[in-house]
Biopython code that builds the backbone (N, CA, C, O; Angstrom):
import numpy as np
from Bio.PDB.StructureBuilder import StructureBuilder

atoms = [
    (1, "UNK", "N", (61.135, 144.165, -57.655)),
    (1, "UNK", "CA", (61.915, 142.945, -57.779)),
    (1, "UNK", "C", (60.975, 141.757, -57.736)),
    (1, "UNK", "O", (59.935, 141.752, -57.078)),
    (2, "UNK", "N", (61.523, 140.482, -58.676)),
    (2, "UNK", "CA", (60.298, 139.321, -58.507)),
    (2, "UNK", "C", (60.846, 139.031, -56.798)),
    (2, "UNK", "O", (61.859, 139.127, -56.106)),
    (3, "UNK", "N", (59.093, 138.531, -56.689)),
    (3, "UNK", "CA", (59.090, 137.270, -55.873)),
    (3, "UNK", "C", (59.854, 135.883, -55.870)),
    (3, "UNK", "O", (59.367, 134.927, -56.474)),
    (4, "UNK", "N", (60.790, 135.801, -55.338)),
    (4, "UNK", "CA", (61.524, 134.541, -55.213)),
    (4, "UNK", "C", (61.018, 133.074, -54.911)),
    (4, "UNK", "O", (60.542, 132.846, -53.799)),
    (5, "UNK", "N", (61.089, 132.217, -55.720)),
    (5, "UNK", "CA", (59.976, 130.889, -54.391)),
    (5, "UNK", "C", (60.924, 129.676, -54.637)),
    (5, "UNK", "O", (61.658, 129.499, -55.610)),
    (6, "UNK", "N", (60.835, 129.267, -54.079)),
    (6, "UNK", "CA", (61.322, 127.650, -53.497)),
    (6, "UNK", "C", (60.301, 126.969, -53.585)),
    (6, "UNK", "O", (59.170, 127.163, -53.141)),
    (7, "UNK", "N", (61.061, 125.516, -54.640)),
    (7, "UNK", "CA", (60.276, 124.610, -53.949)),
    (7, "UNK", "C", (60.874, 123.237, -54.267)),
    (7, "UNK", "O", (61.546, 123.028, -55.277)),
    (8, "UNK", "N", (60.579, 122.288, -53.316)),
    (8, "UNK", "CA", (61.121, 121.149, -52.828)),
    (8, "UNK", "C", (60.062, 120.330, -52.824)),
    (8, "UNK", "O", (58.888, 120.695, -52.894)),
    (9, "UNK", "N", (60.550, 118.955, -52.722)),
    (9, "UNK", "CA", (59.862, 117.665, -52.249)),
    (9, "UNK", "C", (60.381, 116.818, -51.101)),
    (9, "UNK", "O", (61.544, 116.822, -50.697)),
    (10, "UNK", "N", (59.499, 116.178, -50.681)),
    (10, "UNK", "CA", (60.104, 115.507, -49.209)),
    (10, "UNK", "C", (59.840, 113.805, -49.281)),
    (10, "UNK", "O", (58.785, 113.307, -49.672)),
    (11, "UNK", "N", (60.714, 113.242, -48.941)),
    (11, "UNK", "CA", (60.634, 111.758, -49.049)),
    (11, "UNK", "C", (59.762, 110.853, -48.696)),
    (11, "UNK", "O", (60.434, 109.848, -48.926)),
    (12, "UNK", "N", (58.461, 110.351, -48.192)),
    (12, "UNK", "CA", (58.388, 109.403, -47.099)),
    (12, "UNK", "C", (58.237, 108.237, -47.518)),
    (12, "UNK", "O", (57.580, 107.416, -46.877)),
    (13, "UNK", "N", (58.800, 107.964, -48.634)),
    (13, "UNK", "CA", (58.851, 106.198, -48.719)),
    (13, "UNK", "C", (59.359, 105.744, -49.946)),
    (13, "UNK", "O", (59.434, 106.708, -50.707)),
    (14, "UNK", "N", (59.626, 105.021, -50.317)),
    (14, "UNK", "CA", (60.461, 104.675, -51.388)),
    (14, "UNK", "C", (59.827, 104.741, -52.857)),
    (14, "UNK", "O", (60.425, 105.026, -53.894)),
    (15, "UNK", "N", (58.354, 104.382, -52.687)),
    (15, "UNK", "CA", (58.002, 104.171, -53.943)),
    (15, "UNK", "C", (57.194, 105.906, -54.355)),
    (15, "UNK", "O", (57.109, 106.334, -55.506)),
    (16, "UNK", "N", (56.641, 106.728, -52.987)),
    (16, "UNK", "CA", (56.096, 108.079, -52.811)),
    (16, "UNK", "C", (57.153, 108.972, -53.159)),
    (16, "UNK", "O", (58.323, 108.713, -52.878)),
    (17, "UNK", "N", (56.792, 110.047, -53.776)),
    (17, "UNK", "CA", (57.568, 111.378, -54.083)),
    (17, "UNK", "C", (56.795, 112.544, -54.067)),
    (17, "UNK", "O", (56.727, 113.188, -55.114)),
    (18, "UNK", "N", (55.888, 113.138, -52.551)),
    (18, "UNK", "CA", (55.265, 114.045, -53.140)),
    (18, "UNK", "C", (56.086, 115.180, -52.998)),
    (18, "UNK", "O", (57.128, 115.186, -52.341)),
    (19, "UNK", "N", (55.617, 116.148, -53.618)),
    (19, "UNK", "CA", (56.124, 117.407, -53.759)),
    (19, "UNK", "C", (55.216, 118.954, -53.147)),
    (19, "UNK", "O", (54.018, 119.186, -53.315)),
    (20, "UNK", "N", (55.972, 119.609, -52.609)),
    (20, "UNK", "CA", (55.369, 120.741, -51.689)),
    (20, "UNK", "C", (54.890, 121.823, -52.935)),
    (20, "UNK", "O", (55.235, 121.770, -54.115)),
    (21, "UNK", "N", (54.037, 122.761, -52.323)),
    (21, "UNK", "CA", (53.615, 124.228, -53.527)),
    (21, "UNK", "C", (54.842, 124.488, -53.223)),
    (21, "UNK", "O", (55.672, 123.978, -52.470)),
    (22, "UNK", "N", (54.815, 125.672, -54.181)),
    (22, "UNK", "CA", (55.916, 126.654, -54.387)),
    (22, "UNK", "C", (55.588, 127.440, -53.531)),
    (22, "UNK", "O", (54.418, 127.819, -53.594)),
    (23, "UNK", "N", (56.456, 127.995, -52.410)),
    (23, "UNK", "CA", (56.245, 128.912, -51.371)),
    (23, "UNK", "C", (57.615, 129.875, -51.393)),
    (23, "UNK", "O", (58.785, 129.512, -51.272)),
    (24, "UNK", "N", (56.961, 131.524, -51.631)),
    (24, "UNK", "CA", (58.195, 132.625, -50.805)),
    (24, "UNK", "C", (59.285, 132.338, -51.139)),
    (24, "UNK", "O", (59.236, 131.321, -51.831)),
    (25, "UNK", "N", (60.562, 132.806, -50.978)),
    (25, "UNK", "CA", (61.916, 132.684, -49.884)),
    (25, "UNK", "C", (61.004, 133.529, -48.730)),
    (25, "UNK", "O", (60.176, 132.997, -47.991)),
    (26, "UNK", "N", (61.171, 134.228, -48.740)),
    (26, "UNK", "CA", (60.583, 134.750, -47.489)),
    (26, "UNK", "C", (59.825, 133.487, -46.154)),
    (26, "UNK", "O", (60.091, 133.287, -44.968)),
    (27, "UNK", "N", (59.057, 133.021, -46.890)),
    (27, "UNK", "CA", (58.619, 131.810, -45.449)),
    (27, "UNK", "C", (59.607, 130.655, -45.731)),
    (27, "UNK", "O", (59.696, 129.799, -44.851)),
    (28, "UNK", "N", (60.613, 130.475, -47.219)),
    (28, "UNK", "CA", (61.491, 129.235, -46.079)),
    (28, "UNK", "C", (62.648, 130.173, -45.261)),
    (28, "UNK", "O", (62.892, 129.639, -44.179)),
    (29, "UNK", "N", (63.184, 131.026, -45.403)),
    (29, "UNK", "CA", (64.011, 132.337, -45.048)),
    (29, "UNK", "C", (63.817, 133.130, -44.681)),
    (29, "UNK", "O", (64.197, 134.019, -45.442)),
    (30, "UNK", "N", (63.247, 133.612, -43.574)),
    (30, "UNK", "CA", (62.506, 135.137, -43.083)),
    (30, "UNK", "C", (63.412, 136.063, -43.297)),
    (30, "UNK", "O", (63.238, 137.047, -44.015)),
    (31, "UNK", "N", (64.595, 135.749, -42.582)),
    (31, "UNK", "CA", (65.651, 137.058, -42.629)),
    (31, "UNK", "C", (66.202, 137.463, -43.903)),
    (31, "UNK", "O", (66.477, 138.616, -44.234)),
    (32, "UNK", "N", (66.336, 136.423, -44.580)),
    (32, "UNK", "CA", (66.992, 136.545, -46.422)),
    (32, "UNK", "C", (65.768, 137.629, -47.592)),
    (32, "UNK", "O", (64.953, 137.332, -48.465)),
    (33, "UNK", "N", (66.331, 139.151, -46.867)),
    (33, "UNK", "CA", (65.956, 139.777, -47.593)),
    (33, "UNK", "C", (65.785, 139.651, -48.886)),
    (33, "UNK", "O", (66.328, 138.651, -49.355)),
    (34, "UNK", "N", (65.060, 140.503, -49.828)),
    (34, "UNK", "CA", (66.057, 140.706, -51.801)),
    (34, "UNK", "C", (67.213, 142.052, -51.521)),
    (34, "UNK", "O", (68.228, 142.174, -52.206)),
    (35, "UNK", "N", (67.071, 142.413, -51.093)),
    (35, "UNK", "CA", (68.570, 143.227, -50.824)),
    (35, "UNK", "C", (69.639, 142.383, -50.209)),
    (35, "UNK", "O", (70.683, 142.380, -50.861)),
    (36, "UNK", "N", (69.640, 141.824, -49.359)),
    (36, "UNK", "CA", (70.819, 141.062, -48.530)),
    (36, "UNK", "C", (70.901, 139.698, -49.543)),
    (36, "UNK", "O", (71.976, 139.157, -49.285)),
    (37, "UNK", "N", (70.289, 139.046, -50.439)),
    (37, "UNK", "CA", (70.422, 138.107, -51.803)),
    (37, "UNK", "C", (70.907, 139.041, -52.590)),
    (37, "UNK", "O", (72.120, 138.898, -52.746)),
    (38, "UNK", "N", (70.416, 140.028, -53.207)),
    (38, "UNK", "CA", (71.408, 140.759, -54.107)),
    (38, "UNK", "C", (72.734, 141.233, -54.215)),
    (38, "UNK", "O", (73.505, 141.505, -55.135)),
    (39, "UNK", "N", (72.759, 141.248, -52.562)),
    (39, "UNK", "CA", (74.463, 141.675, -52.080)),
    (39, "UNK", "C", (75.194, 140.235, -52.122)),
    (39, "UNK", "O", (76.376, 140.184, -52.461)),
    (40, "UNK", "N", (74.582, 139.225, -51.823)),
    (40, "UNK", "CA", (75.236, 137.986, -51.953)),
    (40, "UNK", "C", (75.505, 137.486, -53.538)),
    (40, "UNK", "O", (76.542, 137.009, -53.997)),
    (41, "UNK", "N", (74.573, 137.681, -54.039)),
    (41, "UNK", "CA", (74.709, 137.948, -55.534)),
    (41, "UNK", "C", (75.922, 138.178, -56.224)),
    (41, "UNK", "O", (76.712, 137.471, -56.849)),
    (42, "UNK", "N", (75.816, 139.685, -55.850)),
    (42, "UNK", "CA", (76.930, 140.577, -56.382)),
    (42, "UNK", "C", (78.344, 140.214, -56.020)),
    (42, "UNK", "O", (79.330, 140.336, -56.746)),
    (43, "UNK", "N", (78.294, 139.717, -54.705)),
    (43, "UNK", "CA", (79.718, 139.123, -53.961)),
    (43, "UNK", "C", (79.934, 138.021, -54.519)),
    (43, "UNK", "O", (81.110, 137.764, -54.259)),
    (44, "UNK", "N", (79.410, 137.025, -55.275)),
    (44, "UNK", "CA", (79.214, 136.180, -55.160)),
    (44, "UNK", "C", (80.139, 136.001, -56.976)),
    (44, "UNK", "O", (81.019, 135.225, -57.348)),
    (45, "UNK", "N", (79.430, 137.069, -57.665)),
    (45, "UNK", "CA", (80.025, 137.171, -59.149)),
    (45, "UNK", "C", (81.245, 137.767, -58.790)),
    (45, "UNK", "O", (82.185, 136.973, -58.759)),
    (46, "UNK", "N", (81.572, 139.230, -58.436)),
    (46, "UNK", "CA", (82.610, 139.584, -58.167)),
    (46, "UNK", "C", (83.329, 138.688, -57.498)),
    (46, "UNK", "O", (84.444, 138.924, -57.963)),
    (47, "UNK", "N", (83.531, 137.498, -56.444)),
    (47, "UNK", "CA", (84.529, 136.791, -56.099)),
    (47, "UNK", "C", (84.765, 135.867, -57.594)),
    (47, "UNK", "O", (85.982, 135.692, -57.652)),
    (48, "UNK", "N", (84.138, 135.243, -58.752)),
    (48, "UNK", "CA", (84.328, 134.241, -59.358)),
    (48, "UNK", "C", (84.260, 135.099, -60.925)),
    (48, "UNK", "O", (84.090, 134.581, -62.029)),
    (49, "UNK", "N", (84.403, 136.185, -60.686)),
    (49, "UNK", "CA", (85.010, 136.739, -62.285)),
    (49, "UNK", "C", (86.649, 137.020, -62.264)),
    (49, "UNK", "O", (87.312, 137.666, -61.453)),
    (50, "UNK", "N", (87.010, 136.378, -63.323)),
    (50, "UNK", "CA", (88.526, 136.606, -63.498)),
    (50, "UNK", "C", (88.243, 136.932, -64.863)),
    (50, "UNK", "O", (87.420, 136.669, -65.740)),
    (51, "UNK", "N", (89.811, 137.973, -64.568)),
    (51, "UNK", "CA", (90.563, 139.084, -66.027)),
    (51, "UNK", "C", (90.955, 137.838, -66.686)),
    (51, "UNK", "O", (91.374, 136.859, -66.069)),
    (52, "UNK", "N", (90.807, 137.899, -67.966)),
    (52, "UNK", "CA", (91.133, 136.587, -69.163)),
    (52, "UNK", "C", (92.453, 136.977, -69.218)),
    (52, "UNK", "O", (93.216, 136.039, -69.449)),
    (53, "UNK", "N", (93.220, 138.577, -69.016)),
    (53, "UNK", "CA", (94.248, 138.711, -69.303)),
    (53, "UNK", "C", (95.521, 138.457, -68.522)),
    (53, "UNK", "O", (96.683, 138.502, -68.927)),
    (54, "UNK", "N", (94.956, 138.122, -67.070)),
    (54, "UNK", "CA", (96.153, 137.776, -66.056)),
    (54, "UNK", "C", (95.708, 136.139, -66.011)),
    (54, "UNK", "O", (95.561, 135.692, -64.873)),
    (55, "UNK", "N", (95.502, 135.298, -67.021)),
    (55, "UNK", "CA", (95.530, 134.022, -66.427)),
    (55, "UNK", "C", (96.695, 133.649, -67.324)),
    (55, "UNK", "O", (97.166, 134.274, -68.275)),
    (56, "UNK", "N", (96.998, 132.649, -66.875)),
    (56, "UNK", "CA", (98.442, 132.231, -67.130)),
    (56, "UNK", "C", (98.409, 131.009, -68.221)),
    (56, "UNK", "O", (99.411, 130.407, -68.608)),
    (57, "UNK", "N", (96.790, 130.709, -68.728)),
    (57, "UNK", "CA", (96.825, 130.179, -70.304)),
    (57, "UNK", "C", (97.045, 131.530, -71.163)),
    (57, "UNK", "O", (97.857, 131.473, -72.087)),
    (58, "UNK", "N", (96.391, 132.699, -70.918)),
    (58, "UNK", "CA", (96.591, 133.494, -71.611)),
    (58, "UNK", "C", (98.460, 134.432, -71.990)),
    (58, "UNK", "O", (98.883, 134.947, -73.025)),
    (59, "UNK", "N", (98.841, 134.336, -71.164)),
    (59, "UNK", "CA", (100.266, 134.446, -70.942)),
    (59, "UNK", "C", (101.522, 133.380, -71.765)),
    (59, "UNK", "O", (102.466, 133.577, -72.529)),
    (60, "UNK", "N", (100.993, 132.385, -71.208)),
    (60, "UNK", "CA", (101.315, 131.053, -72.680)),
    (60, "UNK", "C", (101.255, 131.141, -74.120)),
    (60, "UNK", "O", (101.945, 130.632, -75.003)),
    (61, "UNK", "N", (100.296, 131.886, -74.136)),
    (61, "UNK", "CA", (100.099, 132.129, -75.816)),
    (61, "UNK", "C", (101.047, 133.414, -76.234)),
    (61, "UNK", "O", (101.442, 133.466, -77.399)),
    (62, "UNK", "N", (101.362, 134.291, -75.447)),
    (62, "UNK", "CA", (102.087, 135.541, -75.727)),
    (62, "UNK", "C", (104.059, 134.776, -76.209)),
    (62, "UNK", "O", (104.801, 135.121, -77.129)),
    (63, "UNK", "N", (104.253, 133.816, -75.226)),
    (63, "UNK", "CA", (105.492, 133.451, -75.210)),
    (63, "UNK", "C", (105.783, 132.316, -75.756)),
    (63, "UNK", "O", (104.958, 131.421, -75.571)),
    (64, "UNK", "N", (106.950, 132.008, -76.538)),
    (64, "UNK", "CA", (107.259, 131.084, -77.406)),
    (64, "UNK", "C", (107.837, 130.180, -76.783)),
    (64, "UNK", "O", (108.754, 130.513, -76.034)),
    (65, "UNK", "N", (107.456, 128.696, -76.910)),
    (65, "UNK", "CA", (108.149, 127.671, -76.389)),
    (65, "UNK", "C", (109.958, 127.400, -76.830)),
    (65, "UNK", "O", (110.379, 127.189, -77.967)),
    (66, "UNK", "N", (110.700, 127.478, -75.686)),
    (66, "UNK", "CA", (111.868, 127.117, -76.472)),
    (66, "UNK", "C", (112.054, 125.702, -77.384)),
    (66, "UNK", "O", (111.522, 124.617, -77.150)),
    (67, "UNK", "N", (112.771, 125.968, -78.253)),
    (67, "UNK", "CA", (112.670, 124.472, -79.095)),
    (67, "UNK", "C", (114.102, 123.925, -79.313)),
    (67, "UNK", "O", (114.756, 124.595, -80.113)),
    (68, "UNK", "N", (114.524, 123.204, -78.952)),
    (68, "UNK", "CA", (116.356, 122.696, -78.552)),
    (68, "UNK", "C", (117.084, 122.136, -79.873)),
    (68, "UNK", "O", (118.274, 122.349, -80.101)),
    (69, "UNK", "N", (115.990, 121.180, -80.963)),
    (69, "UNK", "CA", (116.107, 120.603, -81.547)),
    (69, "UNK", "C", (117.211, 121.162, -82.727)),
    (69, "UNK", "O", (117.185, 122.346, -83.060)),
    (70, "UNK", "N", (118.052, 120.327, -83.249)),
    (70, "UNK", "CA", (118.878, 120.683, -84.398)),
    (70, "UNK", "C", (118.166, 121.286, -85.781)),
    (70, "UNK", "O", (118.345, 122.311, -86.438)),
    (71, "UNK", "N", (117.373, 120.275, -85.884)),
    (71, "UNK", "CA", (116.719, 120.559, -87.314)),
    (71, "UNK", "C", (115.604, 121.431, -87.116)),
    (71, "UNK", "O", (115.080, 121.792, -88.169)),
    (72, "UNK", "N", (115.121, 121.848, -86.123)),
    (72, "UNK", "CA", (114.587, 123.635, -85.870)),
    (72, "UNK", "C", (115.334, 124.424, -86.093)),
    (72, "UNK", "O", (115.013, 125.304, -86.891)),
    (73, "UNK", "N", (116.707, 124.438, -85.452)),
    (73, "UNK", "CA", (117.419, 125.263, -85.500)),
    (73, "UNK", "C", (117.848, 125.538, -87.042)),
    (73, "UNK", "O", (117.944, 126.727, -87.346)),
    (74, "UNK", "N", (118.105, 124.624, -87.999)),
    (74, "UNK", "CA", (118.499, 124.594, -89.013)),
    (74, "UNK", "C", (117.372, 124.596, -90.267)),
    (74, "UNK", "O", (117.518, 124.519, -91.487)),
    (75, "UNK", "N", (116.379, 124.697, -89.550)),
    (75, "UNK", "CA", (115.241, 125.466, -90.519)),
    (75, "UNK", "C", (115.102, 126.575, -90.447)),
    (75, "UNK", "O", (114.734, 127.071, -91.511)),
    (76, "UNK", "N", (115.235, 127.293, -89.599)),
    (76, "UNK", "CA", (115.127, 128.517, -88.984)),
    (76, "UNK", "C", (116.305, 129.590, -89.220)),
    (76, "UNK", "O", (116.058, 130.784, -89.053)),
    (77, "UNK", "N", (117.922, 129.044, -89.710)),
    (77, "UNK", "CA", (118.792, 129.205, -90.050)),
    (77, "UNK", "C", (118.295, 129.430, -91.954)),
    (77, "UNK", "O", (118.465, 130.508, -92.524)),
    (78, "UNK", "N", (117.838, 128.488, -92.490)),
    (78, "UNK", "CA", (117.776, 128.477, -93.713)),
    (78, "UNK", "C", (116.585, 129.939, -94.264)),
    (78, "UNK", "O", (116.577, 130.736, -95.202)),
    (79, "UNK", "N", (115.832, 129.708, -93.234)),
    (79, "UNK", "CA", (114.679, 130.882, -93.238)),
    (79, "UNK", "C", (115.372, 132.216, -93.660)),
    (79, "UNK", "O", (115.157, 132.831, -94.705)),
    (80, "UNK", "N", (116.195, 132.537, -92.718)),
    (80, "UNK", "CA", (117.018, 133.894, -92.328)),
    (80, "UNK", "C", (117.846, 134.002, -93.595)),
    (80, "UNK", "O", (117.996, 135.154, -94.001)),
    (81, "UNK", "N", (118.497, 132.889, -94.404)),
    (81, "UNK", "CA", (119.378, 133.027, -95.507)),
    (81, "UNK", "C", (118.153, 133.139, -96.813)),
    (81, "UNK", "O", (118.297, 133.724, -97.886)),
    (82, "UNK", "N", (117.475, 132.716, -96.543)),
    (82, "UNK", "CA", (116.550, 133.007, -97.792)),
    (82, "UNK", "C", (115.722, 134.174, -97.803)),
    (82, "UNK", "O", (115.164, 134.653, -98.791)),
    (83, "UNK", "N", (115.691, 134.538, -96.777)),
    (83, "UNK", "CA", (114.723, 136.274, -96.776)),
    (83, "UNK", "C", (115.867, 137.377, -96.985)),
    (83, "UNK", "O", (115.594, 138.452, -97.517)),
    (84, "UNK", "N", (117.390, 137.009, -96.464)),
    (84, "UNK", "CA", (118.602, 137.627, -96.931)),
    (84, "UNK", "C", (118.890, 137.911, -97.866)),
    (84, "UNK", "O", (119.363, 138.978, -98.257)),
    (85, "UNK", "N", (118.512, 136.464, -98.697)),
    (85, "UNK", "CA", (119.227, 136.936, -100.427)),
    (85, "UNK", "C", (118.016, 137.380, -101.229)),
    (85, "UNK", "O", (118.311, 137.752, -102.364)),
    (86, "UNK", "N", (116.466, 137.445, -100.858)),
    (86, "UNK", "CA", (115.855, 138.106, -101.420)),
    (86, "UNK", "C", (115.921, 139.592, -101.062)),
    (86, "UNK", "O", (115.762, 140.491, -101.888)),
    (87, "UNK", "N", (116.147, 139.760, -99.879)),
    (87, "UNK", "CA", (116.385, 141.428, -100.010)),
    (87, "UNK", "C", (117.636, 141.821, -100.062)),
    (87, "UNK", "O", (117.685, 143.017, -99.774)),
    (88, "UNK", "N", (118.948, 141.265, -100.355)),
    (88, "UNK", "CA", (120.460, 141.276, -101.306)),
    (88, "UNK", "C", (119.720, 141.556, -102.666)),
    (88, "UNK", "O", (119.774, 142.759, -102.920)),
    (89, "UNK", "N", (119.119, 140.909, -103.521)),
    (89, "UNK", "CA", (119.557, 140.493, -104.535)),
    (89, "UNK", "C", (118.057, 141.952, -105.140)),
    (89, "UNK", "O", (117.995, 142.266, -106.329)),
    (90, "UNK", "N", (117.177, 142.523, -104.194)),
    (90, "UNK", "CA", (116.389, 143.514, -104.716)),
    (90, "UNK", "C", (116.967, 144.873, -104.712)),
    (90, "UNK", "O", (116.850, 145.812, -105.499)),
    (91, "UNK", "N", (117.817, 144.676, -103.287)),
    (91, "UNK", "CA", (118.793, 145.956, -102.964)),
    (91, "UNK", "C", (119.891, 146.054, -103.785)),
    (91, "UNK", "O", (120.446, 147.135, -103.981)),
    (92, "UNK", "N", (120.346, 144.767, -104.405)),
    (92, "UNK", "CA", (121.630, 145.083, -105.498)),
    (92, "UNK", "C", (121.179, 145.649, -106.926)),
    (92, "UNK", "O", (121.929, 146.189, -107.740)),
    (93, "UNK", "N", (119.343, 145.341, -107.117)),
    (93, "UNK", "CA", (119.353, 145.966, -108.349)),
    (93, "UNK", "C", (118.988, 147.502, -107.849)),
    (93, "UNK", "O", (118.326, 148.106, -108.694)),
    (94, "UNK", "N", (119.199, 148.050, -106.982)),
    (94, "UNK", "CA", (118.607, 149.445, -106.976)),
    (94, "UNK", "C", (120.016, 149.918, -106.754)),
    (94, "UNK", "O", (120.130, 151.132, -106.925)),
    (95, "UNK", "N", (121.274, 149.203, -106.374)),
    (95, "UNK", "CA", (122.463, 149.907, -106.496)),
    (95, "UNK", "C", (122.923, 150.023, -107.683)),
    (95, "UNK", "O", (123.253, 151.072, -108.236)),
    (96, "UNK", "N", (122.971, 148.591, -108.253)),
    (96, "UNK", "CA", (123.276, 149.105, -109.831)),
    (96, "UNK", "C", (122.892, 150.217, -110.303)),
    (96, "UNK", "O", (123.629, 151.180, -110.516)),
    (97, "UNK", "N", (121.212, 150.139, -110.581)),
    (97, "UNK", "CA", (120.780, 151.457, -111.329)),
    (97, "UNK", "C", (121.267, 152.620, -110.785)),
    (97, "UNK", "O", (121.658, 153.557, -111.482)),
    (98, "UNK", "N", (121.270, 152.621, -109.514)),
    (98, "UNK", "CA", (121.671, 154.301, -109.174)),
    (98, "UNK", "C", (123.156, 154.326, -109.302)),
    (98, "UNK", "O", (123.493, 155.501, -109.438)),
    (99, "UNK", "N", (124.290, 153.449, -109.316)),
    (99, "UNK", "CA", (125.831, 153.057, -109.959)),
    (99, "UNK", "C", (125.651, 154.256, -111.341)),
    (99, "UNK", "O", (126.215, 155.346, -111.440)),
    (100, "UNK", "N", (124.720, 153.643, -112.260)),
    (100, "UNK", "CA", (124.470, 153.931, -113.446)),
    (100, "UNK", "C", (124.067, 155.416, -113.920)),
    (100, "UNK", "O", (124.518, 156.100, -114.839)),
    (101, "UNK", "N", (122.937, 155.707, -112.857)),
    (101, "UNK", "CA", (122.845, 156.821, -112.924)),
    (101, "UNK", "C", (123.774, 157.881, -112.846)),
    (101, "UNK", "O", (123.909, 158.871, -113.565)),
    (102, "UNK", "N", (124.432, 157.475, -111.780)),
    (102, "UNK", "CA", (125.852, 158.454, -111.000)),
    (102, "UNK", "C", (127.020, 158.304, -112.182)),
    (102, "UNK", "O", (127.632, 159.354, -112.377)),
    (103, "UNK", "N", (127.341, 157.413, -112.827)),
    (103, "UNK", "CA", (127.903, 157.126, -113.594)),
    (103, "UNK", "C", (127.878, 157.820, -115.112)),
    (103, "UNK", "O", (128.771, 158.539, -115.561)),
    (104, "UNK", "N", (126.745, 157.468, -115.743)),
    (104, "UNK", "CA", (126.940, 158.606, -116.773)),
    (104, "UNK", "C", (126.297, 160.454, -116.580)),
    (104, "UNK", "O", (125.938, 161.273, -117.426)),
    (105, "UNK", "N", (126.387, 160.517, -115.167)),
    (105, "UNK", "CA", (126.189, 162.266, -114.869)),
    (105, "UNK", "C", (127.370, 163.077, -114.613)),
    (105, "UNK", "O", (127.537, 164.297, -114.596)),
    (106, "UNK", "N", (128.411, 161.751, -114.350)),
    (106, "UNK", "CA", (129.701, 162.564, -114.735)),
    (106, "UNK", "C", (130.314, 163.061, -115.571)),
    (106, "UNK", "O", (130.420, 162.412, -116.612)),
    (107, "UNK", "N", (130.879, 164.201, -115.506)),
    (107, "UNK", "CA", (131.812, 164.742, -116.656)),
    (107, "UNK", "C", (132.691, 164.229, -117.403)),
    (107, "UNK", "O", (133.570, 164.075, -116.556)),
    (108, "UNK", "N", (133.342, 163.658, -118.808)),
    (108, "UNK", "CA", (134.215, 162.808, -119.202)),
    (108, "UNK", "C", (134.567, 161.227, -118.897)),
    (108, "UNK", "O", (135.599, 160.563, -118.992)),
    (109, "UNK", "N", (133.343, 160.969, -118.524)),
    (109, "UNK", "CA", (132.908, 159.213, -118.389)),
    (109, "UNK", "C", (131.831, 158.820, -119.168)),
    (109, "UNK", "O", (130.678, 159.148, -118.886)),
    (110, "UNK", "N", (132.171, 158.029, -120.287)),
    (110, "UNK", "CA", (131.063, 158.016, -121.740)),
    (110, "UNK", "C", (131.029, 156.368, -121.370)),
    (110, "UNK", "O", (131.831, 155.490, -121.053)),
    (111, "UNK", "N", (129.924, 156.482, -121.557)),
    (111, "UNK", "CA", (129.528, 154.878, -121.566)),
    (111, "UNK", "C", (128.947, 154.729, -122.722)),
    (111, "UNK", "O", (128.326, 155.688, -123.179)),
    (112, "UNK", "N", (129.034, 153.212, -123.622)),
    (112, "UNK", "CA", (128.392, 152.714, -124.575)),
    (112, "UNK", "C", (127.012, 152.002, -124.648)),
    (112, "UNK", "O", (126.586, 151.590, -125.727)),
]
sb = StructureBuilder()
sb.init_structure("model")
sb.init_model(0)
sb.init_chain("A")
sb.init_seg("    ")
for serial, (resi, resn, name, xyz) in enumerate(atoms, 1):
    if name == "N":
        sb.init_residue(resn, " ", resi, " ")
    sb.init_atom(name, np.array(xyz, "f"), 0.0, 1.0, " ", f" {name:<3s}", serial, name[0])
structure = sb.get_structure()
C-alpha cells in the first residue's frame, strides 16, 4: 500500500506563509493505521452510495402527473377516436373480404 503524507502550512504573520515537508500519516497520526483508513474508507463509501433505483426522482419518472385540464382531456379523447377509426375502418376491410369469400362458397348464391 502507498505511503500516505500530509502536508500543511502554518501561519505566523500576515504577509509569511511558510509551508512544512511532506511528512507520513503515520507521524501526524500514529494510531491511524492503512488498515483502520481503509476500513474508514470503505464505511465511509458504503454509508454515501445510494441505489439510483429507490430514489424518489427516479420513481417520478415511472409515474404520470395527473393533468385536470379540459383541453387535455379533450385531446386525449380525440386521440382514442382517431386510433379507433383507423383500426374500424382496417378491420372492416378484412370483414368485407372474408363476407365475400363466405359468400360466393355457398351453394346457390351467384354473385355478379
Amino acid at each position: 500500500m502507498t505511503d500516505i503524507k500530509h502536508k500543511s502550512f502554518f501561519v505566523f504573520s500576515k504577509d509569511l506563509y511558510p509551508t512544512s515537508e511532506a511528512k507520513p500519516l503515520s507521524e501526524w497520526c500514529p494510531e491511524m493505521t492503512p488498515e483502520i483508513l481503509q476500513k474508514k474508507i470503505d464505511a465511509i463509501q458504503t454509508n454515501l452510495t445510494i441505489d439510483s433505483k429507490n430514489t424518489t426522482k427516479h420513481k417520478r419518472t415511472l409515474i404520470s402527473a395527473p393533468d385536470d385540464r379540459i383541453s387535455a382531456r379533450n385531446v386525449g379523447l380525440v386521440g382514442v377516436v382517431v386510433i379507433f377509426l383507423v383500426v374500424f375502418v382496417i378491420v372492416s376491410f378484412d370483414f368485407i373480404n372474408i363476407f365475400q369469400i363466405f359468400r360466393n362458397k355457398r351453394p346457390g348464391i351467384k354473385v355478379d
